[in-house]
MARMISE-871272 format. One record per atom (N, C-alpha, C): x, y, z. Coordinates in steps of 0.001 Angstrom, whole numbers, plus 524288, in hexadecimal, padded with zeros to 5 digits. Atoms other than C-alpha are relative to their C-alpha. Example, Ala and Ser with C-alpha at 12.3 -4.5 7.8 and 13.67 -1.06 7.14 Angstrom:
8037A7FB5A80000;8300C7EE6C81E78;80384804B080000;7FCCC7FB5A7FFC4;835667FBDC81BE4;7FCFE80442802DA;
This chain:
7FF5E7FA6780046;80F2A9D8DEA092A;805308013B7FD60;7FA97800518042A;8196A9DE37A0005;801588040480342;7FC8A7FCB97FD4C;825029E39BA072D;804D1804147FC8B;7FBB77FC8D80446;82E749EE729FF80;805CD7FB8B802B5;7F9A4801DF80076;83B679E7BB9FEF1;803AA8015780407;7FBB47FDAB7FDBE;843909F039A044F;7FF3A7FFBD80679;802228013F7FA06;83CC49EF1CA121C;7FE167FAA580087;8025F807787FE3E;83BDA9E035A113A;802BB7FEC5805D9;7FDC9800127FA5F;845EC9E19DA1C92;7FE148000C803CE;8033F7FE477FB6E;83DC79E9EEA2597;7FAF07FBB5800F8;803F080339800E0;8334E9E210A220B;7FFCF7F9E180401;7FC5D804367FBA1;83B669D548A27EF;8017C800E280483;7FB447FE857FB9A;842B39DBDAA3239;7FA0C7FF2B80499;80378803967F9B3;83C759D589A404B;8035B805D1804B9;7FBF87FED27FD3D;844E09E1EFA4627;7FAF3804998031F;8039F7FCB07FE4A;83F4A9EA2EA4EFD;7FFE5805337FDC9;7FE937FC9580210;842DF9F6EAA4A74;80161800727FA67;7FEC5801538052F;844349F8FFA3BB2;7FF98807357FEBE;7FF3D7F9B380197;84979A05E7A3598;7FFDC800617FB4D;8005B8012F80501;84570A0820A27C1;802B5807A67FD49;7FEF37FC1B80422;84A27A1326A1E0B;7FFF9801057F86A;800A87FFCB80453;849DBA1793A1198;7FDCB806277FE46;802C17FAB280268;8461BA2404A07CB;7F99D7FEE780209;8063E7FE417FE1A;838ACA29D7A079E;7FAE57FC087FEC4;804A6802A3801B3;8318BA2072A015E;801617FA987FE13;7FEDE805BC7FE19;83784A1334A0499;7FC677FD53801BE;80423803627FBE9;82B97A0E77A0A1E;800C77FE4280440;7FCF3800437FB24;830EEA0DF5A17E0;7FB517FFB380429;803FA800D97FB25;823CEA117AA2048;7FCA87FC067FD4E;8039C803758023E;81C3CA08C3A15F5;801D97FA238038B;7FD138046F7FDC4;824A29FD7DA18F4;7FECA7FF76805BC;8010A7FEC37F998;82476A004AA27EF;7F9CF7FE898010B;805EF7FE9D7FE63;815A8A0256A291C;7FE077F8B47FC69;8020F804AC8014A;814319F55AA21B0;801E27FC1080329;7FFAC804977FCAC;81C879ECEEA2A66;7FDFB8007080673;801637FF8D7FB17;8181C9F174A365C;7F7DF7FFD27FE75;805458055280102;809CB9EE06A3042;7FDD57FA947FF74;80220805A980301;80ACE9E23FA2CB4;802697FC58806F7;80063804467FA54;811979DEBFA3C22;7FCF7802AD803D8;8036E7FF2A7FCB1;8078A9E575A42FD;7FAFC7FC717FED4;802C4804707FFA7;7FD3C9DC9EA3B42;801327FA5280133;7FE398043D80216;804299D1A2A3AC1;801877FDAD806F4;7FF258023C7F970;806F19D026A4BDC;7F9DD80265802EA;803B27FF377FBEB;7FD719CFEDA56A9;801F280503802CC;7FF817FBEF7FC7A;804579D9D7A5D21;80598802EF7FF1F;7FDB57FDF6801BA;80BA09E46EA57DF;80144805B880006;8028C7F8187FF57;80FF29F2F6A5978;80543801987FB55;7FC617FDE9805B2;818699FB0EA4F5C;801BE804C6800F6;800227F963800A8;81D83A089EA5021;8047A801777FCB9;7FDDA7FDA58056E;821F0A11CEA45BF;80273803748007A;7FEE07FBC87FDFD;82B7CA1C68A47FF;803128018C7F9CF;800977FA338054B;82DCCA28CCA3E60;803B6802788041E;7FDC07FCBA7FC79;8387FA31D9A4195;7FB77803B18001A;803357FB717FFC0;82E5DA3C14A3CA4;7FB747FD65801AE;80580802537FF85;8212CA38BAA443F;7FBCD804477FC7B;803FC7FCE9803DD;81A25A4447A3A52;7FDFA7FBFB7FC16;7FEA5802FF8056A;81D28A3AF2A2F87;7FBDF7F92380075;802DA804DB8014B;81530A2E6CA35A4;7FAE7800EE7FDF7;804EF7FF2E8014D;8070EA328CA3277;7FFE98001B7F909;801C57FFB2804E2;80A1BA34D1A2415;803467F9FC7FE50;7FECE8056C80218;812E2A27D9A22B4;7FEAB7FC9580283;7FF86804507FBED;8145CA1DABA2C0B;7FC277FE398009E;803E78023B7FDF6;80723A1D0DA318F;7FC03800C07FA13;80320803208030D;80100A1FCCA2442;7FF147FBB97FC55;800968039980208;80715A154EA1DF6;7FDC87FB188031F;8025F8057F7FCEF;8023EA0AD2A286C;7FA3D800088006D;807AD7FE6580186;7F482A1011A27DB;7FE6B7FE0B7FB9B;
């Protein structure tokens, strides 16, 4: 799976907590919504949660990029 560069970090990081930033169109929930796909398939047993300061804002990003 090809990872953007700039989040090869996050990508690595074993940390529990991970705080990402960036302008509008950094690919930030892309990124996100892909690593937390790939370790929910990838373990037997796995949970994930996603927090938004704005919760208006998950239905049009967050959750539709993981869909």
């Amino acid at each position: 799976m090809k990872v953007n560069l700039a989040y090869k970090p996050y990508h690595e990081s074993t940390k529990r907590i991970n705080v990402l930033w960036g302008g509008r169109y950094s690919a930030k929930s892309y990124e996100i919504a892909q690593k937390k796909v790939l370790r929910l398939v990838s373990n037997d047993y796995a949970k994930e949660l996603i927090m938004r300061k704005n919760y208006n804002s998950h239905e049009e990003s967050t959750y539709s990029t993981i869909k």
